[in-house]
C-alpha atoms as a printed R data frame, in Angstrom:
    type eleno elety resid chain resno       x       y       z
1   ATOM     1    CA   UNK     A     1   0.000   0.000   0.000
2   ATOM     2    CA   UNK     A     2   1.282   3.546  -1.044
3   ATOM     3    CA   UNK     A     3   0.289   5.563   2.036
4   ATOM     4    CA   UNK     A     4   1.736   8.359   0.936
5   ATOM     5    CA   UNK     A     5  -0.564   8.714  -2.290
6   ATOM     6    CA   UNK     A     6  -3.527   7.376  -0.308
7   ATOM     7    CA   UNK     A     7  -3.039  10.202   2.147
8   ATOM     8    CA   UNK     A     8  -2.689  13.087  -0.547
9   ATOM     9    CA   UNK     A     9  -5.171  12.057  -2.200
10  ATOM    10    CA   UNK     A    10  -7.723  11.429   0.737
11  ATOM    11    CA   UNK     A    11  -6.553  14.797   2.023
12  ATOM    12    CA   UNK     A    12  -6.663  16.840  -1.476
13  ATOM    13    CA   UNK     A    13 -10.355  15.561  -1.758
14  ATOM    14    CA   UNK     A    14 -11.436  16.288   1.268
15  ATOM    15    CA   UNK     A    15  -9.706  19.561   1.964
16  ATOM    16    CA   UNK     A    16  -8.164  18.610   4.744
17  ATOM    17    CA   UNK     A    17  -4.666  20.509   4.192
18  ATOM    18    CA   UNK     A    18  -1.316  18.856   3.886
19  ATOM    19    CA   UNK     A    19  -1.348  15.850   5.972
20  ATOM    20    CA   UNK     A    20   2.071  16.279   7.142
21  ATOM    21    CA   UNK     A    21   1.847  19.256   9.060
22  ATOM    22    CA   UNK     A    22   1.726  18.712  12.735
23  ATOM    23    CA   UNK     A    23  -1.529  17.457  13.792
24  ATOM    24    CA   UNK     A    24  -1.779  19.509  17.264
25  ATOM    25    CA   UNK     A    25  -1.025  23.211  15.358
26  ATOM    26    CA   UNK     A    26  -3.727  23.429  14.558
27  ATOM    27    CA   UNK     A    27  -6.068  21.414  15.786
28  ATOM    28    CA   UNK     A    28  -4.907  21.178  19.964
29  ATOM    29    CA   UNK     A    29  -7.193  19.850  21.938
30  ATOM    30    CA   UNK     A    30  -6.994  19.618  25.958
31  ATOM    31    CA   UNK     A    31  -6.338  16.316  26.991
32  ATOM    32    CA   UNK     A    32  -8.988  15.566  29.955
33  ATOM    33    CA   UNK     A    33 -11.790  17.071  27.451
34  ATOM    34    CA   UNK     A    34 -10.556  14.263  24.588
35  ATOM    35    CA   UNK     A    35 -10.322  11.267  27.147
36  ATOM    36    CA   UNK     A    36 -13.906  12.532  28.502
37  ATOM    37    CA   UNK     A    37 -15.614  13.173  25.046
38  ATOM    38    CA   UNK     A    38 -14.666  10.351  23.687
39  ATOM    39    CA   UNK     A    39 -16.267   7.765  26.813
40  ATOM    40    CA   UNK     A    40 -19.292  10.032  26.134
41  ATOM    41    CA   UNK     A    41 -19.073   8.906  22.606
42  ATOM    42    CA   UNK     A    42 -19.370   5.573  22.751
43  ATOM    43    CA   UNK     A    43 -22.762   4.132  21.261
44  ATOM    44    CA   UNK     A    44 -23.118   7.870  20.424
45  ATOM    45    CA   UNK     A    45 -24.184   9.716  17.362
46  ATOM    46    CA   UNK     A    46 -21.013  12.234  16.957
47  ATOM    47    CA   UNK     A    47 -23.859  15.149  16.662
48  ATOM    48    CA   UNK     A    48 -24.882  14.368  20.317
49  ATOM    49    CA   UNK     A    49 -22.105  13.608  21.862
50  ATOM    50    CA   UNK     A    50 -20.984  17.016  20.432
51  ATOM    51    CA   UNK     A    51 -23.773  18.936  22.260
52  ATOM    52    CA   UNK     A    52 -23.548  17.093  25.744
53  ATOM    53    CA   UNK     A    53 -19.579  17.642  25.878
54  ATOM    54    CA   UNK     A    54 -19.969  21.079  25.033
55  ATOM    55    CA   UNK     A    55 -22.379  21.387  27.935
56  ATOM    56    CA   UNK     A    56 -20.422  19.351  30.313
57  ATOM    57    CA   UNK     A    57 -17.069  21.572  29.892
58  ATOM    58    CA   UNK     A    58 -18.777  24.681  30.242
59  ATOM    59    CA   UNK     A    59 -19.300  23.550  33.967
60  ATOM    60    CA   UNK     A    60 -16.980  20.800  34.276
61  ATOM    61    CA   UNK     A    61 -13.699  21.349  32.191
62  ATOM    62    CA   UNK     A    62 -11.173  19.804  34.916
63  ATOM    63    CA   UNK     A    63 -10.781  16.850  36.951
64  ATOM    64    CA   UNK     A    64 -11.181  18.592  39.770
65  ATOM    65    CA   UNK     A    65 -14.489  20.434  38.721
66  ATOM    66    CA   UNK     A    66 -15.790  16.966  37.491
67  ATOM    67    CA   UNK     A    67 -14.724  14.995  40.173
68  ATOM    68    CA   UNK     A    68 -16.843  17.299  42.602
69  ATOM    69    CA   UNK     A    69 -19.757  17.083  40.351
70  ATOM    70    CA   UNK     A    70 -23.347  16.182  41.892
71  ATOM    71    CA   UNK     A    71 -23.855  13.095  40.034
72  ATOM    72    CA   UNK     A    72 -27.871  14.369  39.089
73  ATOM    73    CA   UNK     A    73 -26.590  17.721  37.426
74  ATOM    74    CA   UNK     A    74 -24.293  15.591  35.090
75  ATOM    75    CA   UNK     A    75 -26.709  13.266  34.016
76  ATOM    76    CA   UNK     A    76 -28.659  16.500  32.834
77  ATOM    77    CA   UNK     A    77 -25.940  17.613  31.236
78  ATOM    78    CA   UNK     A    78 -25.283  14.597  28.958
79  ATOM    79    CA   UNK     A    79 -28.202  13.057  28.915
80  ATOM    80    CA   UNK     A    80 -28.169  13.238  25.362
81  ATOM    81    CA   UNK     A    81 -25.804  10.603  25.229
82  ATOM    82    CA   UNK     A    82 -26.304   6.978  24.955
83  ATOM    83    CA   UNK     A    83 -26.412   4.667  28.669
84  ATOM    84    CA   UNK     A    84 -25.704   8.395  30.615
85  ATOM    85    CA   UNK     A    85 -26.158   7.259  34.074
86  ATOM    86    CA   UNK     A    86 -23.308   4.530  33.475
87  ATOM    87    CA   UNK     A    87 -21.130   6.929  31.714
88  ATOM    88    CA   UNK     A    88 -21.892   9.969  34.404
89  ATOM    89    CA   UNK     A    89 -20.787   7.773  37.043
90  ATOM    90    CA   UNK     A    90 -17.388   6.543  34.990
91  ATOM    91    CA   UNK     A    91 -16.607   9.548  33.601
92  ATOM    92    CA   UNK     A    92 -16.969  11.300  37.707
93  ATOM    93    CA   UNK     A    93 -14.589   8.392  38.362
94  ATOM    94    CA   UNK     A    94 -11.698   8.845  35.640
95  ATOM    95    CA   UNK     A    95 -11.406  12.440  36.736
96  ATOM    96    CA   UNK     A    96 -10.854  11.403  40.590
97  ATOM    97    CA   UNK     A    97  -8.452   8.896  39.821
98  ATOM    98    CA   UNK     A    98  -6.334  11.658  37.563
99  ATOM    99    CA   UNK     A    99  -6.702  13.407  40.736
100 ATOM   100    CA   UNK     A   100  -5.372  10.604  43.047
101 ATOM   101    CA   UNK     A   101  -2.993   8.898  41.067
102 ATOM   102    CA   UNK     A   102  -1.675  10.923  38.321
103 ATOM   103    CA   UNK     A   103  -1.642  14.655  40.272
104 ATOM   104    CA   UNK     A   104  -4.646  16.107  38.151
105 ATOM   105    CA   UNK     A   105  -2.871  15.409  34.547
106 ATOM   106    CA   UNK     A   106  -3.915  13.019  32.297
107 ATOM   107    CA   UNK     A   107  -1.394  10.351  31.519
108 ATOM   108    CA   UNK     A   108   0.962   9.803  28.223
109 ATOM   109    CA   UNK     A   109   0.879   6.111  27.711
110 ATOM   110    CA   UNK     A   110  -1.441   3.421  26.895
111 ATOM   111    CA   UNK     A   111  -0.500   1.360  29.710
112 ATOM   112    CA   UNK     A   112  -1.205   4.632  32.062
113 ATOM   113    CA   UNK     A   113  -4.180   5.607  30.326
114 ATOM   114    CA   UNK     A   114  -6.046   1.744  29.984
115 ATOM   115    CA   UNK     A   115  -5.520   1.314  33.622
116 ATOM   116    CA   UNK     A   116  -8.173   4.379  34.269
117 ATOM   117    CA   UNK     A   117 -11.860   2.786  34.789
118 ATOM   118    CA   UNK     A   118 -14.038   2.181  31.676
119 ATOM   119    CA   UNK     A   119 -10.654   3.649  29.096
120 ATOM   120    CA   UNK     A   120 -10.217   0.775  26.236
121 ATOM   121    CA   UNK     A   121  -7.249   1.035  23.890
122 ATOM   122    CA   UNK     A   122  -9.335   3.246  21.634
123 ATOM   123    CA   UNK     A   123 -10.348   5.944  23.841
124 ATOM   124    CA   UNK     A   124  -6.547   5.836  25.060
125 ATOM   125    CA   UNK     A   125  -5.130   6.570  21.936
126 ATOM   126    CA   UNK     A   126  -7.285   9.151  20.863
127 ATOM   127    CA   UNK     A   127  -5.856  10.717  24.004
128 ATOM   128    CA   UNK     A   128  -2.550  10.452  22.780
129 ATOM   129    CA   UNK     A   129  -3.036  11.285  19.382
130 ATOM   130    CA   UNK     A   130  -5.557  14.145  19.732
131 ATOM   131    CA   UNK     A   131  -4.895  15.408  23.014
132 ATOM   132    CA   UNK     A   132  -0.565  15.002  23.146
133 ATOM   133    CA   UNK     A   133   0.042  14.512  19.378
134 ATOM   134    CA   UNK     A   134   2.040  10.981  20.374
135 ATOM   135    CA   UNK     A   135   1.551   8.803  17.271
136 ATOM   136    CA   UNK     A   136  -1.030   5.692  17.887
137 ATOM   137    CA   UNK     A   137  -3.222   4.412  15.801
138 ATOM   138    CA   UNK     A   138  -7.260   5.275  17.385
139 ATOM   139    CA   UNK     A   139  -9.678   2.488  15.232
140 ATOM   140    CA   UNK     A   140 -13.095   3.025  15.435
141 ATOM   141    CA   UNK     A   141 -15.634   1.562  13.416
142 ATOM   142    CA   UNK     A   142 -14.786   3.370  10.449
143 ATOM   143    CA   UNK     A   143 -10.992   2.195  10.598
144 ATOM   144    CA   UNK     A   144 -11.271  -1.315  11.217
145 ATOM   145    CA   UNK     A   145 -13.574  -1.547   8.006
146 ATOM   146    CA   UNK     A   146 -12.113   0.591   5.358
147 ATOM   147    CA   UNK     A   147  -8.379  -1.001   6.160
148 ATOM   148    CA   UNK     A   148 -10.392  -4.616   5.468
149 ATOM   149    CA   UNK     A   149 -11.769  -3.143   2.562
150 ATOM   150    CA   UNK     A   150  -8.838  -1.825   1.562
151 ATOM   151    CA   UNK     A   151  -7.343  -5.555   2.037
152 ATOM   152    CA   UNK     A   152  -4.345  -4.340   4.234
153 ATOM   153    CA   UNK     A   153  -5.728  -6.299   7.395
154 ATOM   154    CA   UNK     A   154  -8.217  -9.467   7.366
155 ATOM   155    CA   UNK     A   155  -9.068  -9.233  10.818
156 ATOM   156    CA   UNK     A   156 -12.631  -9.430  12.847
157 ATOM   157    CA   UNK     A   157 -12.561  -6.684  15.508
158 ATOM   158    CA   UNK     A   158 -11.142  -3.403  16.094
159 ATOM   159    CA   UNK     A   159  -8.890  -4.385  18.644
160 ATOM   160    CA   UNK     A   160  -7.301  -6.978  16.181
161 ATOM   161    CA   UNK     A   161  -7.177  -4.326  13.642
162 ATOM   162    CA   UNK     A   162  -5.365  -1.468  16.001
163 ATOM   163    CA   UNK     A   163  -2.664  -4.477  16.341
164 ATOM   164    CA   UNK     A   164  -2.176  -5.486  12.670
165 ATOM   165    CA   UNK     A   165  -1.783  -1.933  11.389
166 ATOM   166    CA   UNK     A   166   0.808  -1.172  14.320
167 ATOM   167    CA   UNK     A   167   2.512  -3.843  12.548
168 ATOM   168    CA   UNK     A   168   2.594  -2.945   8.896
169 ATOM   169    CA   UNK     A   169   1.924   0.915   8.927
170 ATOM   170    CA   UNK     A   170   5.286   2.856   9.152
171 ATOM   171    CA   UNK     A   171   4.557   5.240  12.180
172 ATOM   172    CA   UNK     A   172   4.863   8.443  10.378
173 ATOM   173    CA   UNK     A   173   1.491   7.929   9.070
174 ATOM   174    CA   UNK     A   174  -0.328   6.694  12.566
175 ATOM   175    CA   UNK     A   175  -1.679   9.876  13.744
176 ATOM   176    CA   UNK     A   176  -3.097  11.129  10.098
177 ATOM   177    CA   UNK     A   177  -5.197   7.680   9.344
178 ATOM   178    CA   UNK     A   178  -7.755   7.755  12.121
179 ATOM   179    CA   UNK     A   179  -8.644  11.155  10.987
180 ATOM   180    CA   UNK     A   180  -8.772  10.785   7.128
181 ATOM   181    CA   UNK     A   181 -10.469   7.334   7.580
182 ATOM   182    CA   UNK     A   182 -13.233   8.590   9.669
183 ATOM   183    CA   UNK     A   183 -13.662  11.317   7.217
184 ATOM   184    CA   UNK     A   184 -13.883   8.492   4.387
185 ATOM   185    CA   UNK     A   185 -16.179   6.450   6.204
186 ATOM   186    CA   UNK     A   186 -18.563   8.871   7.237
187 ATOM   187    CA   UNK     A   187 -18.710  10.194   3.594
188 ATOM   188    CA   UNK     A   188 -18.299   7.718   0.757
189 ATOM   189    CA   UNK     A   189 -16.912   4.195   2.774
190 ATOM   190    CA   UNK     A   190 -20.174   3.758   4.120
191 ATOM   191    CA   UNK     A   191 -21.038   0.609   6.068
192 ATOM   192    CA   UNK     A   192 -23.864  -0.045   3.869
193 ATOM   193    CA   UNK     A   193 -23.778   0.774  -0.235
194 ATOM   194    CA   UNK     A   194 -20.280   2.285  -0.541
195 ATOM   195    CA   UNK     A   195 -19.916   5.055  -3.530
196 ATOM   196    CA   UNK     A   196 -16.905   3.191  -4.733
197 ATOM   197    CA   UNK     A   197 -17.368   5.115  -8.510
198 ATOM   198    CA   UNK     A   198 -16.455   8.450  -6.586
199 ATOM   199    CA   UNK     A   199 -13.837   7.180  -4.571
200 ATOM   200    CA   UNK     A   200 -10.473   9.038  -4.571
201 ATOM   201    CA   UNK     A   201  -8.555   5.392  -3.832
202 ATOM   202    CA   UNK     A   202 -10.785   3.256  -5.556
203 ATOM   203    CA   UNK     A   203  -7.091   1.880  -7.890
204 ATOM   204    CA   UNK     A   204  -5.650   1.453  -4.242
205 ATOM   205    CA   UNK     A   205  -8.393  -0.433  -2.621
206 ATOM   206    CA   UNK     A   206  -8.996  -4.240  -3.039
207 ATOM   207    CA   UNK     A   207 -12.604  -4.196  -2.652
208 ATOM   208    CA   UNK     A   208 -12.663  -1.200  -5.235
209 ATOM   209    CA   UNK     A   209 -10.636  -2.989  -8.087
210 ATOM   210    CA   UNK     A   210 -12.408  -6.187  -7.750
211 ATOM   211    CA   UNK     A   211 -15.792  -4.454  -8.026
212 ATOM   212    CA   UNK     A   212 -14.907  -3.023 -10.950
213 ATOM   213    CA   UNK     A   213 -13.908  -5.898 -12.251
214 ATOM   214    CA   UNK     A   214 -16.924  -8.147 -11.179
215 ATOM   215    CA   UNK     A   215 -14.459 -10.196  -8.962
216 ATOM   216    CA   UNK     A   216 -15.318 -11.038  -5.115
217 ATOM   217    CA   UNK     A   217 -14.009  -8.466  -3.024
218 ATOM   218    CA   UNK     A   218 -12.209  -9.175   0.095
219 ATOM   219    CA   UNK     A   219 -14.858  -8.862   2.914
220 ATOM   220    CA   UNK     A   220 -17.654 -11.193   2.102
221 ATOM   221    CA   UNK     A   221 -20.410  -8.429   3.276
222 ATOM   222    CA   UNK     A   222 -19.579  -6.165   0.570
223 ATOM   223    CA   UNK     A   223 -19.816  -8.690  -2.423
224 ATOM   224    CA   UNK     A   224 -23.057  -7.973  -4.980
225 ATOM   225    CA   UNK     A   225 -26.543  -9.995  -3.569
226 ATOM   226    CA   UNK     A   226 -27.631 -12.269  -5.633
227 ATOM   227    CA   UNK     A   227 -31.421 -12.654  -7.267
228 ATOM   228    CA   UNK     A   228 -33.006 -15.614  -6.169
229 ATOM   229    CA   UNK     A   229 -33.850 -17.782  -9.204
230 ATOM   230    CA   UNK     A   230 -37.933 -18.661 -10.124
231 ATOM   231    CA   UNK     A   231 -39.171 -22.078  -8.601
232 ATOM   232    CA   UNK     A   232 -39.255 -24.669 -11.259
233 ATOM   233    CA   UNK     A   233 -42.869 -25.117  -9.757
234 ATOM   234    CA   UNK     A   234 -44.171 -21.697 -10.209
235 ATOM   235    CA   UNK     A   235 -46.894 -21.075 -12.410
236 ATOM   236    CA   UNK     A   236 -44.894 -19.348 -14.438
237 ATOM   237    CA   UNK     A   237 -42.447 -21.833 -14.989
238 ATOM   238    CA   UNK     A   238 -44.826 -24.318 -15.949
239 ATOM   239    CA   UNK     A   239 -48.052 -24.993 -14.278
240 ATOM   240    CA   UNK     A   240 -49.489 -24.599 -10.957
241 ATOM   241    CA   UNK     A   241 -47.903 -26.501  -8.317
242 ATOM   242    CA   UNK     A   242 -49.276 -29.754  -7.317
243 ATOM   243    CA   UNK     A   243 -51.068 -29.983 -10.708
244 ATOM   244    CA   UNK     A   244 -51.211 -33.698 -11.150
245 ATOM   245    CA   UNK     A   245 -49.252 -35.550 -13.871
246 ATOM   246    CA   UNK     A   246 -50.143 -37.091 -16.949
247 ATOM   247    CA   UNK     A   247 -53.427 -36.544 -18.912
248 ATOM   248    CA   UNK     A   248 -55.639 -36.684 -15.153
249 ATOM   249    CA   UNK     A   249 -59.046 -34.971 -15.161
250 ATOM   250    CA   UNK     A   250 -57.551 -31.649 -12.393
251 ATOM   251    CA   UNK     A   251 -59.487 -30.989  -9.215
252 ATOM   252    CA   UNK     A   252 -62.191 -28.733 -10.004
253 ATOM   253    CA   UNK     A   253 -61.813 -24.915  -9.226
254 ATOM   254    CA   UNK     A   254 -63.764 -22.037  -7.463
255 ATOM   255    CA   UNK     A   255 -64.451 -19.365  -9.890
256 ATOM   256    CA   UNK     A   256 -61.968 -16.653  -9.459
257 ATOM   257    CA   UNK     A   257 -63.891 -13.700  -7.290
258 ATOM   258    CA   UNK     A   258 -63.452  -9.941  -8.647
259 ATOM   259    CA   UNK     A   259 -62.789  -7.314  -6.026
260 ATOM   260    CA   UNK     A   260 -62.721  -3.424  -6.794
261 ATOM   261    CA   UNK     A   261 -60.234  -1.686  -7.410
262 ATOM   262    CA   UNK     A   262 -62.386   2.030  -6.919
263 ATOM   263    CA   UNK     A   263 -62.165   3.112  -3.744
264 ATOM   264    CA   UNK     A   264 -65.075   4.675  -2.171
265 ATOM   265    CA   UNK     A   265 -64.033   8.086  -2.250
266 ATOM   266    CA   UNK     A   266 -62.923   7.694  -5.741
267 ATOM   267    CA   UNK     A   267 -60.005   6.158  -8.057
268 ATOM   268    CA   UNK     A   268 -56.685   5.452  -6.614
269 ATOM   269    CA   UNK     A   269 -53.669   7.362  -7.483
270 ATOM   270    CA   UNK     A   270 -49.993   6.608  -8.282
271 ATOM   271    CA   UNK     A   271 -47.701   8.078  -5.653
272 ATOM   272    CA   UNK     A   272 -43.821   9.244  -6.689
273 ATOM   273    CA   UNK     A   273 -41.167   9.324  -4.664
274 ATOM   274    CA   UNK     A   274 -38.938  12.223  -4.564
275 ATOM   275    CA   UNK     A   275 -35.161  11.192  -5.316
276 ATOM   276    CA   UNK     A   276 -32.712  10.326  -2.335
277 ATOM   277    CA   UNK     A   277 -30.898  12.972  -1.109
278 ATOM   278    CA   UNK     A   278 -27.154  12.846  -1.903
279 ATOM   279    CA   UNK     A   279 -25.989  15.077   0.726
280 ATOM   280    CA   UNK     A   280 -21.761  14.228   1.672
281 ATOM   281    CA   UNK     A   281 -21.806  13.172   5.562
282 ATOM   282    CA   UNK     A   282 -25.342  11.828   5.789
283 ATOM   283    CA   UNK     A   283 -24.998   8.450   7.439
């Protein structure tokens, strides 16, 4: 895989900027708020968990503050969010043990960071890549199924993806994917009818060649459905079924009753449907 034309071009379509730049210049983040929105995110919609952060860190934008927190007022306050009891109650609990065991600052490694209560090695490295700019590799959803598609990894779960593509990724290029993938995904990799044809990387992608192609891709989700074939005992593939063989006399039949078709306000009408939407970032 040619990361570095997979990145340019993901970035030139996009509009993202030039990839190499220094993530945290321009996008720096606090670390507590990343390790806190993203629990908040989890089974989230990205447009909720957007509006219950930005709530919470108006009040709450420190361990300490958070830690002190009546546990009622932040349930209010993200409520929006998916399971926000469980996560008010975690999320309370990461920012005391900060407090306890780390002096108030977040931690810098994974090991530090997936020892905190309810922090998997996703959430972690979002930390590090979003809120220290310390190169990890943060798979989501989005990740672990465009690098299938894209036949670099054949793995089954996030977790086994995060360790495959620490494996064959050169680093320089771990703290640029989650971002540009996530784009990708939420835009034309979609988990459901991907626009392959408008792809930037379709030539890199396995699933994209073989498509094209009419070949199986890679991930046996995204091959092509196929039409079930008519019953050889249809009646339109020769008789009615259990019609009985040979030159029989058939079972008599009921005379076929007719049923309107006016309504009783009046004749029915045809109904058209307006055309999908093609909005970018509808998911």
């Amino acid at each position: 895989m040619d990361w570095e034309r997979v990145m340019d071009r993901l970035s030139s379509f996009y509009g993202c900027g030039d990839w190499r730049v220094p993530y945290l210049r321009d996008h720096a983040e606090d670390p507590f708020q990343v390790l806190i929105g993203t629990v908040l995110s989890q089974r989230t919609r990205d447009e909720a968990t957007d509006v219950a952060s930005s709530r919470l860190f108006a009040r709450y934008p420190d361990p300490g503050s958070l830690a002190r927190a009546p546990r009622a007022r932040v349930e209010r306050l993200i409520h929006g969010t998916g399971f926000y009891r469980v996560k008010s109650r975690a999320i309370r609990q990461i920012a005391q043990e900060i407090l306890d065991r780390f002096h108030g600052e977040v931690p810098r490694t994974l090991e530090e960071l997936t020892s905190l209560p309810g922090v998997g090695p996703k959430t972690a490295n979002c930390v590090l890549v979003f809120g220290y700019g310390i190169p990890a590799i943060p798979v989501d959803t989005h990740v672990h199924r465009i690098s299938n598609r894209l036949g670099i990894v054949r793995t089954r779960t996030p977790e086994e993806t995060e360790r495959r593509l620490r494996q064959v990724v050169d680093r320089r290029y771990w703290i640029p994917l989650n971002p540009l993938l996530v784009q990708h995904g939420q835009n034309l990799c979609r988990p459901i009818s991907p626009r392959c044809p408008e792809c930037p990387i379709r030539n890199d992608c396995a699933t994209g060649r073989a498509l094209a192609t009419g070949r199986p891709p890679p991930r046996a989700q995204d091959r092509p459905q196929r039409r079930p074939r008519p019953s050889a005992t249809s009646a339109g593939a020769g008789g009615l079924r259990g019609a009985p063989r040979g030159g029989g006399a058939s079972s008599p039949r009921a005379p076929a009753r007719r049923t309107s078709t006016r309504s009783p306000r009046g004749p029915t009408r045809t109904r058209t449907r307006s055309p999908p939407s093609r909005r970018a970032g509808s998911n």
